[in-house]
C-alpha positions in Angstrom: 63.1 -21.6 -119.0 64.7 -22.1 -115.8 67.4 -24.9 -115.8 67.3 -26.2 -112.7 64.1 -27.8 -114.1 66.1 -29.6 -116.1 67.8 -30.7 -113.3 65.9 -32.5 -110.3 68.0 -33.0 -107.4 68.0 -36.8 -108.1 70.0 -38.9 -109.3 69.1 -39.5 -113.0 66.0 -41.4 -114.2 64.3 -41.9 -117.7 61.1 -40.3 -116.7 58.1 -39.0 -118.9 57.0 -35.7 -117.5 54.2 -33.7 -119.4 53.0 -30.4 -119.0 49.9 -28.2 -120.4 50.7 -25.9 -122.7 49.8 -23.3 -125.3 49.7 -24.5 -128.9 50.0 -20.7 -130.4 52.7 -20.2 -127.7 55.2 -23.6 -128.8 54.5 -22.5 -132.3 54.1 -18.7 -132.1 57.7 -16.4 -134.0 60.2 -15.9 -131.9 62.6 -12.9 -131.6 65.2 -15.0 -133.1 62.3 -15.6 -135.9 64.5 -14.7 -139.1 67.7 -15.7 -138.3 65.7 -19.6 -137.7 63.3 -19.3 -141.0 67.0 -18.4 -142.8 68.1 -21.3 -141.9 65.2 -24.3 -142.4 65.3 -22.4 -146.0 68.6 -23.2 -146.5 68.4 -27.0 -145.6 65.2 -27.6 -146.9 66.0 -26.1 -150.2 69.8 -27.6 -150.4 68.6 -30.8 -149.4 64.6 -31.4 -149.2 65.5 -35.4 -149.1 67.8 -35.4 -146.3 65.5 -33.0 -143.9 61.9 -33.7 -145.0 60.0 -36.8 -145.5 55.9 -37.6 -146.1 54.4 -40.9 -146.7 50.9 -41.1 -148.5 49.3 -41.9 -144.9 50.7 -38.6 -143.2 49.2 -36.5 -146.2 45.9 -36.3 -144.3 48.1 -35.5 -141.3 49.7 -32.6 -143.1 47.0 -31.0 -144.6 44.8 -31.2 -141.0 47.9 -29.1 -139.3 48.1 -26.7 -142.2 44.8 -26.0 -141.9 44.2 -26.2 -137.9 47.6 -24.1 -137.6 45.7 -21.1 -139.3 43.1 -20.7 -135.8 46.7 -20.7 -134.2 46.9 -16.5 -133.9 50.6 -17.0 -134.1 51.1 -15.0 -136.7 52.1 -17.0 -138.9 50.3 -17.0 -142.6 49.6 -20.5 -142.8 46.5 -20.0 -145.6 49.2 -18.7 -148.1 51.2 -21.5 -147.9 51.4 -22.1 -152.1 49.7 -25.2 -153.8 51.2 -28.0 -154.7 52.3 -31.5 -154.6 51.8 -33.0 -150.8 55.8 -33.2 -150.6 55.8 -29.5 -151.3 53.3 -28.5 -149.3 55.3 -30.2 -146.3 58.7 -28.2 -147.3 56.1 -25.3 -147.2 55.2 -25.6 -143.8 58.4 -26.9 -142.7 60.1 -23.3 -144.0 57.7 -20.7 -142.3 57.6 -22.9 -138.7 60.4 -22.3 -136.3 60.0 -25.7 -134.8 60.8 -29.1 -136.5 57.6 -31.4 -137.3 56.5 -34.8 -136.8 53.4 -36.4 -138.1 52.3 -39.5 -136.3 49.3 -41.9 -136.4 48.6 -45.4 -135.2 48.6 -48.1 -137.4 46.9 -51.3 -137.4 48.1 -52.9 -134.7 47.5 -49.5 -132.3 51.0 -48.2 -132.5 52.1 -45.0 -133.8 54.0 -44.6 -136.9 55.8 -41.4 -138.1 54.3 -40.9 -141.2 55.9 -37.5 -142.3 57.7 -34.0 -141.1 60.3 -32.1 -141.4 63.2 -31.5 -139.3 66.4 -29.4 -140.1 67.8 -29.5 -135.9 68.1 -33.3 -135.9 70.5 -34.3 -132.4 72.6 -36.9 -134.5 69.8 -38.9 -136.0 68.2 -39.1 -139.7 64.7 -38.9 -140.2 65.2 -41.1 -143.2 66.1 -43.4 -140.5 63.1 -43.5 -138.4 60.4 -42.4 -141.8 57.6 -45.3 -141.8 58.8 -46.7 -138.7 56.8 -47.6 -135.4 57.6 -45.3 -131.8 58.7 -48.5 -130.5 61.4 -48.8 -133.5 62.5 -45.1 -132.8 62.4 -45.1 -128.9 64.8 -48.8 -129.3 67.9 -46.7 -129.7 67.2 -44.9 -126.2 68.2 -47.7 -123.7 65.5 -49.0 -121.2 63.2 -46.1 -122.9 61.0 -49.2 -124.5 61.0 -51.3 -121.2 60.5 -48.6 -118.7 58.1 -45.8 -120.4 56.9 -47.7 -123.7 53.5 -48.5 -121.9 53.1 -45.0 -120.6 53.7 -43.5 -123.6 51.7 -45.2 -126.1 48.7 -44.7 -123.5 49.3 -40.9 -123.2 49.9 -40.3 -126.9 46.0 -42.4 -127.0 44.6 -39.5 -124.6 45.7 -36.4 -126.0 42.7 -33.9 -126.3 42.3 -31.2 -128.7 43.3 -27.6 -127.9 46.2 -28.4 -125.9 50.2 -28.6 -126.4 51.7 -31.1 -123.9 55.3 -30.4 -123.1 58.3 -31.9 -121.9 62.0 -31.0 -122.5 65.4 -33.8 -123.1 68.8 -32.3 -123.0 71.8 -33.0 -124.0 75.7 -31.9 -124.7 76.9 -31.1 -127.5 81.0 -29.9 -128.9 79.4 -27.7 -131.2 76.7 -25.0 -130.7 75.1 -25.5 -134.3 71.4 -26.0 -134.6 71.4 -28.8 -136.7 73.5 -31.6 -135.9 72.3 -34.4 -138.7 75.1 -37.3 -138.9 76.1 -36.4 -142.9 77.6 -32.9 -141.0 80.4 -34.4 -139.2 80.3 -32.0 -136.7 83.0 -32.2 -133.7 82.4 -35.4 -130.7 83.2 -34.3 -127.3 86.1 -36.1 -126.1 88.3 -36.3 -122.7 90.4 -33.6 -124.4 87.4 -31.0 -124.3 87.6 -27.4 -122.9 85.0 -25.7 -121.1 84.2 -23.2 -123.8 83.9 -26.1 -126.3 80.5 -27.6 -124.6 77.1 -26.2 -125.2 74.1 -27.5 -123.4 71.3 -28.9 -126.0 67.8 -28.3 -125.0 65.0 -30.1 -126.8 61.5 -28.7 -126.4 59.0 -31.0 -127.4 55.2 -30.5 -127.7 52.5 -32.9 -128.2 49.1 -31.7 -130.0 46.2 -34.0 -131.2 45.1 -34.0 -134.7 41.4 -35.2 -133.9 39.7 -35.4 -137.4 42.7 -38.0 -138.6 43.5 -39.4 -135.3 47.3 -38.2 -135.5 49.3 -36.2 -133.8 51.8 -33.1 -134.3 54.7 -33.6 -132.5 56.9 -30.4 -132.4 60.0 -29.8 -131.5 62.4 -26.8 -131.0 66.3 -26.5 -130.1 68.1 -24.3 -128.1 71.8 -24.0 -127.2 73.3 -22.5 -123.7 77.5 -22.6 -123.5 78.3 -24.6 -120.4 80.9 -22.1 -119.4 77.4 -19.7 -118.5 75.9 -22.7 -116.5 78.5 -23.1 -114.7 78.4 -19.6 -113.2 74.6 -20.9 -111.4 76.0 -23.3 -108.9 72.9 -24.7 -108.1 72.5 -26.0 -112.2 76.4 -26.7 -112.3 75.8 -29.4 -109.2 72.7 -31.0 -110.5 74.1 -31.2 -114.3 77.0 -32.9 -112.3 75.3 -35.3 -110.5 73.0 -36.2 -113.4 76.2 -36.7 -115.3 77.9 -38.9 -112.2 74.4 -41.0 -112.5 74.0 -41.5 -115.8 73.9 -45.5 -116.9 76.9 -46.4 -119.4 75.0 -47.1 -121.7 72.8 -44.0 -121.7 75.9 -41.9 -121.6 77.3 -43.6 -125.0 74.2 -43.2 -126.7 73.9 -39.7 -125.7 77.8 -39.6 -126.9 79.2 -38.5 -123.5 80.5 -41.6 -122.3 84.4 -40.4 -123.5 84.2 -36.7 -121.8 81.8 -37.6 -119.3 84.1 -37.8 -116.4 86.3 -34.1 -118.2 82.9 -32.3 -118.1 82.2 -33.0 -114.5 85.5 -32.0 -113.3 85.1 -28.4 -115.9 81.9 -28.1 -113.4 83.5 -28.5 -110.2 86.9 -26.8 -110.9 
């Protein structure tokens, strides 16, 4: 993707921008295919708890996406996936996709639950955390998220059609270029002390897909990494990641754990 689309040249704003997509192309291999199926094996085999979850309402969920996945021409075999017990059919799934999973459905009172998925590329959350729980429970850790995009959200996640992926992407930095970056790891904080070479740029690209015969929805989600020393060589992206940064409300820049090397990182950019 192009970074500067990351990037408006704005100062920064929450904002909820979707775009159409392919569903075969979110979900299709890519070339870094094996080195990313190694990987979710390894976590969801060392410890299915900590990066897979299903409740009994997001079985329907699960078994709708295996089986819609399969008209996917990805390439992926999704009609071998082995029989089992819903909780290992979900590990399945979750070990021959590239992207994380979510499985979500609105409950009684109209909002959406996340009812299942597995993810092995958290950014610093659990999904034991957020298992069960209501969009508006998840999206209360995200300041102002709730106040200023809660309505449009719910209403767009209400008019998702079939055949469609609707994307968006979040970023984020990161002191350590790992894929998954779940809390129990302990992986490195930036700080005021970090170098230039020590800060990667974390993509997150997200896709939205409507699970029509259950009313849910697949909600995808795949990482990648870029070292901010190579961003900084486009000055264009190097100005517009500064000014987000210079723009950025406190209290956004603590949750997105930048609020200590905020002010290093911008100078790394300009120097």
């Amino acid at each position: 993707m192009n970074l500067l689309d990351l990037f408006p040249a704005e100062d920064y704003r929450l904002q909820m921008r979707f775009e159409r997509g392919s569903v075969a192309g979110f979900f299709a291999p890519t070339e870094c295919h094996a080195e990313l199926i190694s990987q979710r094996r390894h976590w969801l085999q060392s410890a299915p708890q900590t990066y897979a979850a299903l409740l009994p309402g997001g079985i329907p969920l699960l078994e709708e996406t295996i089986k819609t996945a399969g008209g996917w021409q990805t390439g992926v075999e999704f009609a071998g996936l082995p029989d089992g017990t819903p909780c290992q059919r979900c590990l399945a799934l979750g070990e021959v996709l590239e992207p994380d999973y979510l499985l979500l459905k609105p409950g009684d009172d109209g909002s959406f639950q996340l009812l299942g998925g597995c993810v092995c590329f958290p950014s610093s959350w659990t999904l034991a955390e957020k298992i069960g729980r209501p969009l508006e429970f998840i999206h209360g850790v995200v300041p102002g998220l709730n106040a200023q995009l809660g309505n449009q959200i719910h209403g767009f996640l209400n008019q998702i059609k079939p055949g469609l992926a609707w994307q968006r992407t979040n970023w984020g930095l990161s002191r350590s270029a790992e894929l998954n970056q779940h809390p129990e790891r302990a992986l490195p904080r930036l700080a005021a002390s970090v170098r230039l070479e020590e800060v990667w740029l974390r993509v997150e690209h997200q896709a939205l897909v409507a699970l029509p015969r259950n009313q849910g929805i697949l909600f995808g989600i795949r990482i990648a990494t870029h070292p901010l020393a190579e961003l900084k060589k486009d000055p264009a992206v190097a100005s517009r990641l500064s000014r987000a940064l210079q723009t950025l409300p406190e209290d956004l820049a603590r949750y997105k754990n930048l609020a200590a090397a905020r002010s290093s990182i911008i100078t790394l950019l300009k120097s």
